[in-house]
Structures are given as structure tokens and as C-alpha cells.
C-alpha positions in Angstrom: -92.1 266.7 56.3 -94.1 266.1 53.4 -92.4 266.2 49.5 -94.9 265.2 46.9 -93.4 263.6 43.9 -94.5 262.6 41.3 -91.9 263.5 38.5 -92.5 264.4 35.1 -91.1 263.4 31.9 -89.3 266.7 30.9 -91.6 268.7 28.7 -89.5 270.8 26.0 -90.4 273.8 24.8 -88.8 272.8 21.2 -90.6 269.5 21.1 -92.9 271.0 18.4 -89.6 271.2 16.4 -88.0 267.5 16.6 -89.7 264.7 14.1 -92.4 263.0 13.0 -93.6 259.7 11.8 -95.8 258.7 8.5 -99.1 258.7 10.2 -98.5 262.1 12.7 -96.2 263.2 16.0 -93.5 260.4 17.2 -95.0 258.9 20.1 -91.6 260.5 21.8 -92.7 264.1 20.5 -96.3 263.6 21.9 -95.0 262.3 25.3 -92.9 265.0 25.8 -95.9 267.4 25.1 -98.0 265.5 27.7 -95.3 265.5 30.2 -95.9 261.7 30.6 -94.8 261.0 34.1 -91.6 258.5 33.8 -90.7 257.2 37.6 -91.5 253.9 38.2 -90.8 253.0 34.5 -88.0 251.2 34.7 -88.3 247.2 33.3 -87.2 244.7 36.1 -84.0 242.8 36.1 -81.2 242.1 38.5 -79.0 240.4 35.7 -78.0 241.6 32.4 -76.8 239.4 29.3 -75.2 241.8 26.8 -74.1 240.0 23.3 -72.4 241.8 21.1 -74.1 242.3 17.8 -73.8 244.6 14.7 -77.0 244.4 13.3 -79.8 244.7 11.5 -81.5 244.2 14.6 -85.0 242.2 14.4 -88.2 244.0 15.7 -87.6 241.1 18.5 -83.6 240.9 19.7 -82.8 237.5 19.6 -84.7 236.9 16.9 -81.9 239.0 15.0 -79.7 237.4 12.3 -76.8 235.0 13.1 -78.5 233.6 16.5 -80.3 231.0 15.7 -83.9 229.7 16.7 -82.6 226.9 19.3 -79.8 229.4 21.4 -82.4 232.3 20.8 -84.9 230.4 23.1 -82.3 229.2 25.3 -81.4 232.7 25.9 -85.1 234.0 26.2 -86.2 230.9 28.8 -83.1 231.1 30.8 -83.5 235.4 31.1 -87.1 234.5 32.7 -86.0 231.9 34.9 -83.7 234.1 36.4 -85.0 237.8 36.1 -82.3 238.7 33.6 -82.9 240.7 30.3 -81.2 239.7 27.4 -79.8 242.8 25.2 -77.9 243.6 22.2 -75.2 246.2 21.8 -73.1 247.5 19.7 -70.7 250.5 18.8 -71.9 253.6 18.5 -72.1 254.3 14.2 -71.2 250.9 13.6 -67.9 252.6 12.1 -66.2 249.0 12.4 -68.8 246.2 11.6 -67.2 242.8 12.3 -68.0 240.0 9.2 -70.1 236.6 10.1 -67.3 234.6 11.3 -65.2 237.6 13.4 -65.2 237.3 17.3 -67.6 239.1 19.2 -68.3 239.3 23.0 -71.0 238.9 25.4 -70.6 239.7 29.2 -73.3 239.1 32.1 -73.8 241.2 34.7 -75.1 241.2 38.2 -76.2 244.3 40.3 -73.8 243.9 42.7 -70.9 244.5 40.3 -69.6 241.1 39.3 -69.0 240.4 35.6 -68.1 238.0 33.4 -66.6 238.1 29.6 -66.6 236.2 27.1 -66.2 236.0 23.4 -68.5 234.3 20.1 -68.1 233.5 16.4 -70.7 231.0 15.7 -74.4 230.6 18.0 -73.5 227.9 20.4 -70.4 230.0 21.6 -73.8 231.9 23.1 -74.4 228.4 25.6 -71.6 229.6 27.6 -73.2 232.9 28.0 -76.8 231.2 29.1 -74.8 229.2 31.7 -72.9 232.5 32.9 -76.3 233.9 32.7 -78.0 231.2 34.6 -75.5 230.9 37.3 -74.5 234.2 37.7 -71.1 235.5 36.4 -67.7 235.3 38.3 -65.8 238.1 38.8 -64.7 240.5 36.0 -61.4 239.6 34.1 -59.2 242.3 33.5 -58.2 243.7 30.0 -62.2 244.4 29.3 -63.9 248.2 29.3 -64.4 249.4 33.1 -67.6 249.6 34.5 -70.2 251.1 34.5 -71.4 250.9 31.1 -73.5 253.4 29.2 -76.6 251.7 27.1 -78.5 254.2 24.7 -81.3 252.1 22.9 -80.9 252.7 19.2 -83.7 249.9 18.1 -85.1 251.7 15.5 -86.7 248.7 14.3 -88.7 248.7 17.7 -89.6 252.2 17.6 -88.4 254.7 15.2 -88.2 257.2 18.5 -85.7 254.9 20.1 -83.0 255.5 16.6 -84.2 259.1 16.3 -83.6 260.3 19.4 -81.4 257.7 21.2 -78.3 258.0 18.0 -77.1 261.3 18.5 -77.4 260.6 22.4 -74.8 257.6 21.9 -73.1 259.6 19.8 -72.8 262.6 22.0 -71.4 259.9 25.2 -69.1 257.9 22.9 -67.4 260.9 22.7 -67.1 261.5 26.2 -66.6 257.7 27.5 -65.6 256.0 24.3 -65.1 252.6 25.7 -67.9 252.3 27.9 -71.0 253.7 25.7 -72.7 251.1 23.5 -75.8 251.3 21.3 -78.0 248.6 22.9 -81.6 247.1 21.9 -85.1 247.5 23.2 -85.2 248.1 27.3 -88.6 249.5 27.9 -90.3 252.9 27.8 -90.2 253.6 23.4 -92.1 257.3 24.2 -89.3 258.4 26.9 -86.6 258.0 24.2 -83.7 258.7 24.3 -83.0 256.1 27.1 -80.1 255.5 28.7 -79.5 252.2 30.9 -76.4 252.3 33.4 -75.0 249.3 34.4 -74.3 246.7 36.5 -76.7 249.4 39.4 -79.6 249.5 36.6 -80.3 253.1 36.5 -82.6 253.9 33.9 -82.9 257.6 32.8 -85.4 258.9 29.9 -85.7 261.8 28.0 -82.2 262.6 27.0 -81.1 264.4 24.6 -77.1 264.8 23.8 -76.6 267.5 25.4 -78.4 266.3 28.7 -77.3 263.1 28.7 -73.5 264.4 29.4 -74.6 266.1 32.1 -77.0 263.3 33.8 -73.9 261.0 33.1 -71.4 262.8 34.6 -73.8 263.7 37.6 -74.6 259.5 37.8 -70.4 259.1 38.2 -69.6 261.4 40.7 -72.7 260.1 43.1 -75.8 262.2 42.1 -79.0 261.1 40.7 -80.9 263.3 38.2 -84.0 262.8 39.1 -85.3 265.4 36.5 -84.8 262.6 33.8 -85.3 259.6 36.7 -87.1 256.7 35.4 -86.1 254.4 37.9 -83.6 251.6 39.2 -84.0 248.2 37.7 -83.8 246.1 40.7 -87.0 247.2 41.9 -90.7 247.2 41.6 -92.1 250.8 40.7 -93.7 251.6 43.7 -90.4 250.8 45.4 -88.8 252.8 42.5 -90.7 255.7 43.4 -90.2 255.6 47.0 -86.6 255.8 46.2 -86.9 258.6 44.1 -88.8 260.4 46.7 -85.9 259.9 50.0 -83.3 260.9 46.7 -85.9 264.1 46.0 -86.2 265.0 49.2 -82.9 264.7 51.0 -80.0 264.3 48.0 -78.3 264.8 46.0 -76.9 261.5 46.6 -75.9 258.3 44.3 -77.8 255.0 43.8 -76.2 253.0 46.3 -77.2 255.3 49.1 -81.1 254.3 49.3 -82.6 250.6 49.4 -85.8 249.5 50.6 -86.6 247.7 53.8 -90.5 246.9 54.3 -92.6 247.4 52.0 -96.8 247.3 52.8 -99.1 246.8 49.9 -103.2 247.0 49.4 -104.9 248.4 46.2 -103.5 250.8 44.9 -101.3 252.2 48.4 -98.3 251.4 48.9 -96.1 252.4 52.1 -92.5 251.7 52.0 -89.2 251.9 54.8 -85.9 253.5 52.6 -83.0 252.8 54.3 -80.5 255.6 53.8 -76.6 255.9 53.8 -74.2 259.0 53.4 -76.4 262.0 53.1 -79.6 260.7 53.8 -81.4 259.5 57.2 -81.2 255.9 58.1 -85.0 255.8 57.8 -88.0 257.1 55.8 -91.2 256.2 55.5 -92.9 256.8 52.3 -96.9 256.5 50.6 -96.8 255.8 47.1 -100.0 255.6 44.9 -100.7 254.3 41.6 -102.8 256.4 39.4 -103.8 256.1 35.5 -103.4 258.6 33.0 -105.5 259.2 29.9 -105.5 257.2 27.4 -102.7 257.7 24.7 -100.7 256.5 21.9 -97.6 255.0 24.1 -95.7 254.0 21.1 -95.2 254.8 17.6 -96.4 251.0 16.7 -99.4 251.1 18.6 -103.1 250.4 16.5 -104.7 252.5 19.2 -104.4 254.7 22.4 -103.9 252.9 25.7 -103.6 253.5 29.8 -100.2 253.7 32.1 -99.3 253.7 35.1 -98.9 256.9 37.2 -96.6 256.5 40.5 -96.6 259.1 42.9 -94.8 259.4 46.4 -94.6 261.4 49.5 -92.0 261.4 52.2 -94.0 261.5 55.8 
């Protein structure tokens, strides 16, 4: 059986109709009119640091206010040792923003579930975070929000899609899952906004809107990915994020934790790739995935100038 892939961004019919920037289109608007392929998209990490923060949020995270230079490049050094990502959250509406001195909290996360909590008032509280980030957390306390949680990137400051589109998609899941949806900073992929990162299984998923984004969340709990608005699973490299997609395409619905790679074979720009299958899906598939380009663009609303990505597509043999 053959299933070509290849997903595409979702290309509304109404994009015409949402925002634009000083200088033309978002770069959001003009992906979504392009139907910019998203799989494979997702940024790599297999550990998460989230700190608590209420804003204004820098351009750059941690260089945010209230930080600090020294912990700041703690954080940063010790998130590329390890393949962690460093991120900033915070309420949806910031209807309750905490003073200077008021206790925050941070928690790290690892893929396979474990968490660890913990709480800051001034910057070096954060070194007990790096060292739970380092080492990997222990096992979740109780008396904290449940897992998974719901990260809608709001970094305007980034990319003016990301607080354009990503607000009323925070919004729209606060309302729904109150104690598990935060507002969170930059994690990749400003023209797929909104974007929504699920956590600790790093599921990514791209352009949301509130309405959808109900939907693709409720579809995530209950065991089935939407791979309409896929962009991939953190843990992995894209090819190996498309492959997924493709077993998920071809054989689900199914959740996240059914399909994980086994040997992967790389040279130029082929890859073929073993998924490994549980519940719905059979034990074994064998995938092709090739890396295209496509035409040069403007990929963000900050960018001087157009430039190439990455196109990942898959088929199921």
C-alpha cells in the first residue's frame, strides 16, 4: 500500500479577511495562502523548562525582565547540553499579574511523563530549576495542575502572528481546560501561528484557530492525532516526524504513544524509516520520506528578505 503524504498547512478560505502588518500580509496570512507544508516542523527537545513569567516578554525569552544575565545563560547552556528548551508561560489575559517579589513557579518536564515543581521570587531561585533541568525532574508532586498541559505561543514580541492569532486560541482552551492552558513564548514555526505545544508527549500542532483548536485538543485527549493541523512530535527529527505522521495517516486514528521509530536509514535527501506500532496500528511499517524545498518566501513577519524550507514528504510501502 502506498499513502503519499505530504500534509498541508490548512489553507482558509477567509485568510484574505484576518490581519495585516505595517509593511503588507502577516507572514501567518501569506502561509496560509501558500498552504506552506507544516509536518516535520516541530523544534527538537525531549525536556522542557517552563518558568512562570508575566511579562513583557523580550524579543529573546530569558532575556526578559527579572532574570538576570548570569541565570539567563545558565538556563540557555544547560537547555543545549541537554536537548531541553527553555519557555516562558503565563495565564491566559494576564487577568492576575503577580508583583516583582510574588512567588512564581517553574516545572521541568521529561517525555516520558515525569515532572518536577517548583517555585521563584528572586533569579537564583531559577538554579534549582537548571539543576532539575540538567538532571532530569523527579516525579510530579501532587497539589499542581494535571498533565498534559496546553502551550499556545502568544510572543508577540517574536512575531506579531504568534499574539494575533495564538490569544484568542488561549483564550478559547482556558475556557475549556482552565488549569492546564498557559500562554507560553516562542517554540518554532512564527508563520503556522496559532501554535499549540502539548506536553510532557511534545505534540506540536499549527494553524489553529479557537474554534479548531477545541476540537484538535479534545481529539489529542481521547487518543487521536489531527493530522490536518500536524506539525510534528518534538522528540524526533523531521524525517522521523513525518514517517510517523504517515503510519498515523494511513492506519489511525490513533494517539501519540501508539507509533515510535525503530531504524532509520539515511543518504541525501532519502530517508527510509521502521514505525513500530501499538493498538490500532501494525507492528511494522516501512516508510520513504524525502526532503524537498519550497520557493522562496517571507517565513516570518521579521524577516529582511524571502528565504527556503524544508518540505517533508512520506509514503507508507
Amino acid at each position: 500500500m502506498t499513502e503519499p503524504t505530504g500534509p498541508t498547512g490548512p489553507t482558509s478560505p477567509t485568510a484574505a479577511t484576518t490581519p495585516t502588518g505595517p509593511t503588507g500580509p502577516l507572514c501567518s496570512t501569506a502561509a496560509r495562502h501558500r498552504g506552506d507544508p507544516m509536518l516535520g516542523t516541530a523544534a527538537p527537545a525531549t525536556r522542557w523548562l517552563l518558568i512562570e513569567h508575566p511579562g513583557g516578554w523580550a524579543p529573546a525569552a530569558l532575556d526578559s525582565p527579572g532574570i538576570g544575565d548570569d541565570i539567563a545563560e545558565q538556563l540557555h547552556r544547560t537547555a543545549l547540553d541537554v536537548g531541553a528548551r527553555v519557555v516562558l508561560i503565563r495565564r491566559p489575559g494576564r487577568a492576575v499579574v503577580p508583583g516583582p517579589r510574588e512567588q512564581r513557579r517553574w516545572t521541568v518536564l521529561d517525555l516520558d511523563g515525569r515532572q518536577q515543581w517548583g517555585t521563584w521570587r528572586q533569579p537564583a531561585d531559577l538554579l534549582a530549576a537548571g539543576d532539575a533541568l540538567r538532571r532530569g525532574p523527579a516525579d510530579s508532586v501532587g497539589g499542581h495542575p494535571p498533565d498534559p498541559l496546553l502551550l499556545v505561543c502568544t510572543h508577540g514580541r517574536h512575531d506579531v502572528c504568534c499574539a494575533v492569532r495564538g490569544r484568542p486560541v488561549a483564550q478559547a482552551l482556558a475556557a475549556q481546560w482552565p488549569e492546564q492552558t498557559w500562554e507560553c513564548t516562542h517554540i518554532g514555526g512564527d508563520r503556522f501561528a496559532a501554535n499549540l505545544l502539548v506536553v510532557p508527549d511534545g505534540t506540536v500542532y499549527g494553524g489553529l484557530d479557537a474554534a479548531t483548536a477545541v476540537d484538535v485538543v479534545q481529539g489529542h485527549l481521547a487518543g487521536s492525532v489531527d493530522l490536518e493541523h500536524l506539525r510534528g512530535f518534538t522528540a524526533h527529527r523531521p524525517p522521523v516526524q513525518a514517517a510517523l505522521a504517515a503510519v498515523l495517516r494511513a492506519h489511525g486514528p490513533a494517539a501519540v504513544g501508539d507509533v515510535r521509530p525503530g531504524r532509520v536509514v539515511g543518504e541525501g535527501d532519502t530517508w527510509r524509516v521502521e514505525v513500530l506500532g501499538d493498538g490500532p496500528l501494525p507492528p511494522s511499517s516501512s516508510v520513504v520520506v524525502r526532503r524537498t524545498t519550497q520557493p522562496p518566501a517571507k517565513l516570518t513577519c521579521r524577516a529582511q528578505g524571502d528565504a527556503t524550507a524544508y518540505v517533508w514528504t512520506a509514503e507508507v510501502t
